[in-house]
C-alpha positions as CSV (number, residue, x, y, z in Angstrom):
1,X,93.0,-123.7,-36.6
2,X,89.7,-122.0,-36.1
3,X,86.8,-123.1,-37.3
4,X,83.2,-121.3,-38.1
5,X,80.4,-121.9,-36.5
6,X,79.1,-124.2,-39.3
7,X,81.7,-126.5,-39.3
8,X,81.2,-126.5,-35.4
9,X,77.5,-127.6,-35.6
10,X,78.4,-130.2,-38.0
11,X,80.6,-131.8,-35.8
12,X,78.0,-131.4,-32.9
13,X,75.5,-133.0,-35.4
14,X,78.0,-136.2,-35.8
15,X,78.7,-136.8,-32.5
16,X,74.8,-137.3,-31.7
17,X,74.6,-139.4,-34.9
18,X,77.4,-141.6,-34.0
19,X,75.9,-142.1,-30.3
20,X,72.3,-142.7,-32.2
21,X,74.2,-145.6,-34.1
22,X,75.2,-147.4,-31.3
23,X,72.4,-147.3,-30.0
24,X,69.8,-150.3,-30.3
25,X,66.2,-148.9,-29.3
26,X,64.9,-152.6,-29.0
27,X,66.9,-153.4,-25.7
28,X,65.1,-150.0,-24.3
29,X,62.1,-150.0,-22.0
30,X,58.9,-147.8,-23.9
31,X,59.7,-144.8,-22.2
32,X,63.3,-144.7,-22.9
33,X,62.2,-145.3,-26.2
34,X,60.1,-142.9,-26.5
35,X,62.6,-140.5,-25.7
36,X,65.1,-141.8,-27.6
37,X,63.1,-141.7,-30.8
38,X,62.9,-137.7,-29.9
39,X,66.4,-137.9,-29.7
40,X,66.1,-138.9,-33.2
41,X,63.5,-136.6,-34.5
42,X,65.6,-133.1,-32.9
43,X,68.7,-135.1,-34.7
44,X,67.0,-135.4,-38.5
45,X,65.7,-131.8,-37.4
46,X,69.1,-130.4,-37.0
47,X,70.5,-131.8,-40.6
48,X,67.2,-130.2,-42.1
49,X,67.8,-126.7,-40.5
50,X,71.6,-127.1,-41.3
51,X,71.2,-128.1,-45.1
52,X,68.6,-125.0,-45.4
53,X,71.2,-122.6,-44.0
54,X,69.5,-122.1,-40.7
55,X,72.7,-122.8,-38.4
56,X,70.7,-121.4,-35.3
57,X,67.7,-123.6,-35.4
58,X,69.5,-126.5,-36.5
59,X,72.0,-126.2,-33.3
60,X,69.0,-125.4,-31.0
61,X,67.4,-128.7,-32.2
62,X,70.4,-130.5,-31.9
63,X,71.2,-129.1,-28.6
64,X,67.8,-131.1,-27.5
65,X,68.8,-134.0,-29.3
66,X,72.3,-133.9,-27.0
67,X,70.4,-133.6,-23.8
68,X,68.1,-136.5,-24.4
69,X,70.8,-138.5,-24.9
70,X,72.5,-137.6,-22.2
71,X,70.3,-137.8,-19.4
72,X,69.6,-141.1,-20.9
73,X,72.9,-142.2,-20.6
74,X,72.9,-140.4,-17.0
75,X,70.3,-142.3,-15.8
76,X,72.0,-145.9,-17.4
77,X,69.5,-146.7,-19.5
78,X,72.1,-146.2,-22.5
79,X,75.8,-147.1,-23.1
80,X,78.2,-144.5,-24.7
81,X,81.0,-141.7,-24.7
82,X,81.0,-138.3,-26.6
83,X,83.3,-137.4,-28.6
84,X,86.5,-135.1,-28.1
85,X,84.7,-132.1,-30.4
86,X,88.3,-130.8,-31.5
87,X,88.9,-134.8,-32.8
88,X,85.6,-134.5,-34.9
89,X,86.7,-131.0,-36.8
90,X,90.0,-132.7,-37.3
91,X,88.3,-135.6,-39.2
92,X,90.5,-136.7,-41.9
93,X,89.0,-136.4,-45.7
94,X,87.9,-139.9,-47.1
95,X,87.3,-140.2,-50.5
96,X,84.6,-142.5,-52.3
97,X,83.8,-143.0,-56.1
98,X,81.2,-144.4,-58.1
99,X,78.6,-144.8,-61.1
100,X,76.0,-144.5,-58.3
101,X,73.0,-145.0,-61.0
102,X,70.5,-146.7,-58.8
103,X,71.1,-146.0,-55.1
104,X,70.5,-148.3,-53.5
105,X,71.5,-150.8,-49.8
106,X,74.8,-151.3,-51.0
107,X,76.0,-147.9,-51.9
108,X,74.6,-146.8,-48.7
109,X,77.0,-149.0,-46.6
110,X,79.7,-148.1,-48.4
111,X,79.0,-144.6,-47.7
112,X,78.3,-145.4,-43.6
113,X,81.6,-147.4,-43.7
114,X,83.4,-144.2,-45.6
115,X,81.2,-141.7,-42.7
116,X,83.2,-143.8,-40.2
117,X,86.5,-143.4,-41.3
118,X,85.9,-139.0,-41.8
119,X,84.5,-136.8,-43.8
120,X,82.9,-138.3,-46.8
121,X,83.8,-136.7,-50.2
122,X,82.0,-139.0,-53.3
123,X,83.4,-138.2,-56.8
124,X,80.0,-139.0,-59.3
125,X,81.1,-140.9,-63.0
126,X,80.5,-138.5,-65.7
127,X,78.0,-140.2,-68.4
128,X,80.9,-140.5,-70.8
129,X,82.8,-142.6,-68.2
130,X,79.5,-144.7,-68.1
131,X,79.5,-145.4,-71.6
132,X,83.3,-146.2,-72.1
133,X,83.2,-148.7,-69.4
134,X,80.1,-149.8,-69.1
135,X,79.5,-149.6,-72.9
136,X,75.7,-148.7,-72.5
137,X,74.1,-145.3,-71.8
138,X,73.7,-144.8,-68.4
139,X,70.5,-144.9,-66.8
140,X,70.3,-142.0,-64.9
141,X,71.6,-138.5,-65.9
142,X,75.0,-137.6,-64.3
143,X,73.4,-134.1,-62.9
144,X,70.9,-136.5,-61.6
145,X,72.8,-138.6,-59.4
146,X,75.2,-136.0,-58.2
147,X,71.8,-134.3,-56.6
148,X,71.2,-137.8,-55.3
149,X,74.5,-138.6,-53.8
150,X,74.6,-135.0,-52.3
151,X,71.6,-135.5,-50.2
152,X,72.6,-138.9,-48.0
153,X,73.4,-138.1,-44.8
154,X,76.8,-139.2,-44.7
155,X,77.9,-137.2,-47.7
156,X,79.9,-134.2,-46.7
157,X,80.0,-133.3,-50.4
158,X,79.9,-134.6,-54.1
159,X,81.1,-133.7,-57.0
160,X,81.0,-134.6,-60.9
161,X,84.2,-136.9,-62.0
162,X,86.6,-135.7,-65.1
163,X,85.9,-136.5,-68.4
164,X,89.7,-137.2,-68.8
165,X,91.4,-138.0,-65.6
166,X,89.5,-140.3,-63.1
167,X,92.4,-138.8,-61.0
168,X,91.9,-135.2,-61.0
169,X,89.0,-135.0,-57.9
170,X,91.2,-136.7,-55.9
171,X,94.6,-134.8,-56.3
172,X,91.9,-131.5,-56.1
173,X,90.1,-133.0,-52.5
174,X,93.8,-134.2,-51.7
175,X,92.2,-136.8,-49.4
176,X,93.5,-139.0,-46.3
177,X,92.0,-141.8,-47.4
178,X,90.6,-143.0,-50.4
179,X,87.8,-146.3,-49.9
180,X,87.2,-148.2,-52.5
181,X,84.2,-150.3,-53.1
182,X,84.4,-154.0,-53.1
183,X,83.5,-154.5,-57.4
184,X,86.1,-151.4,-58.6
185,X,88.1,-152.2,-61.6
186,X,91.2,-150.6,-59.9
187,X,93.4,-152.4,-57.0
188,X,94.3,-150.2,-54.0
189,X,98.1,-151.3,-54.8
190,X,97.2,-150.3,-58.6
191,X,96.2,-146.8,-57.1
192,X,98.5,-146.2,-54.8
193,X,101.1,-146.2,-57.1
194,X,99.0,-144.0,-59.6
195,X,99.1,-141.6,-57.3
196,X,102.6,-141.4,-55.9
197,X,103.4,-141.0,-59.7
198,X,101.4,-137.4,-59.8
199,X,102.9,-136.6,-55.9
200,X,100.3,-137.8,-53.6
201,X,102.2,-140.0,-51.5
202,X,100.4,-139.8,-48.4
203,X,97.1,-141.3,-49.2
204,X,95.7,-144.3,-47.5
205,X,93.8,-146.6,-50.1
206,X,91.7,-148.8,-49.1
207,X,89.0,-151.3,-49.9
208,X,86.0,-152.2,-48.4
209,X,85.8,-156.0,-48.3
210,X,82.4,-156.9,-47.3
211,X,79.6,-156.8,-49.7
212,X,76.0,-157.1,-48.0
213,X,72.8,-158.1,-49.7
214,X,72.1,-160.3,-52.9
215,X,71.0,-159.5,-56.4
216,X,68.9,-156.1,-55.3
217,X,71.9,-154.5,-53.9
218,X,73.6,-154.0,-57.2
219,X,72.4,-151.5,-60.2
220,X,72.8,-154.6,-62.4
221,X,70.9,-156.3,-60.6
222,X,67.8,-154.4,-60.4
223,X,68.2,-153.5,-64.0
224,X,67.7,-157.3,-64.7
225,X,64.7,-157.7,-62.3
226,X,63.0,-154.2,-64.0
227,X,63.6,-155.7,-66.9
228,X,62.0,-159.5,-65.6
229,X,59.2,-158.2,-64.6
230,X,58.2,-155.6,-67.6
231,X,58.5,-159.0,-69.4
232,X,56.3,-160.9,-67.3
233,X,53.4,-158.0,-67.4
């Protein structure tokens, strides 16, 4: 299969950014630091160029990014192997839904978790979804927090759910895997069998078990401490 040169630098951009996450910079002396943390700046760099259009600039930075690193691991002063870049085109398609209201810590990680499995595809609830299970209005507009979701960094793209068939995005993106997030209504057995009823038969559906944070890293929660503290003023 051939792919374009977009799709190549993409790949080049998450191989650095999974040798930048294994990396801790605290265990480095200052000046491997310090060139590590350039490492990082050519890196956020290359996404910038890349999300603008600019596929030239945004491979030239990452090209630096990639040599940093590797002279750094050269030298020994860091731990790590690249990448097969044929394995990272051939990443499977993981799937991730959500109200995604507030973003906050919590949705993050499930995103990082999903960026580990492949590429990320996040299906956004529609404000009608919000209101039938949720029964409130939703606090942020739907358009809204699809432009959110659509600029993390481990987001390879996001789209707006159906009004009528929480199925539908995933028998359009046809995923490996869908991840599910620890508080979803629906079991991955529950799922699994939804969607070997419509033909998908194939897809991996998983959970994600861990939950990180307290109170903060939940939209309810942060609604109740807005809502605590424009009381208190």
């Amino acid at each position: 299969m051939g792919y374009g040169l977009e799709e190549r630098v993409r790949a080049y951009i998450l191989n650095v950014e999974r040798a930048v996450s294994l990396v801790d910079p605290s265990r480095l002396d200052k000046e491997s630091r310090e060139l590590f943390e350039l490492a990082k700046s050519y890196l956020s760099d290359a996404i910038y160029y890349l999300d603008k259009g600019d596929v030239f600039t945004s491979l030239a930075c990452i090209a630096y990014a990639e040599g940093l690193l590797d002279a750094l691991r050269r030298l020994g002063r860091l731990s790590f192997e690249w990448q097969p870049l044929a394995s990272l085109l051939s990443r499977p398609k993981v799937l991730v839904a959500g109200s995604f209201e507030i973003l906050h810590p919590g949705h993050i990680h499930l995103l990082r978790e999903a960026w580990k499995l492949g590429r990320v595809y996040v299906v956004v609830a529609r404000d009608q979804s919000i209101r039938r299970f949720k029964k409130r209005e939703p606090v942020v507009p739907e358009e809204q927090r699809l432009r959110v979701v659509e600029s993390v960094r481990y987001v390879h793209k996001a789209m707006l759910g159906d009004e009528s068939d929480f199925l539908k995005p995933i028998l359009d993106v046809r995923p490996d895997i869908v991840l599910l997030g620890p508080d979803q209504w629906i079991t991955p057995e529950e799922l699994k069998g939804e969607l070997e009823k419509r033909g998908l038969r194939d897809v991996k559906v998983m959970r994600l078990q861990e939950r990180i944070g307290g109170e903060l890293y939940s939209t309810s929660g942060i609604i109740r401490r807005v809502l605590s503290v424009c009381r208190g003023v």
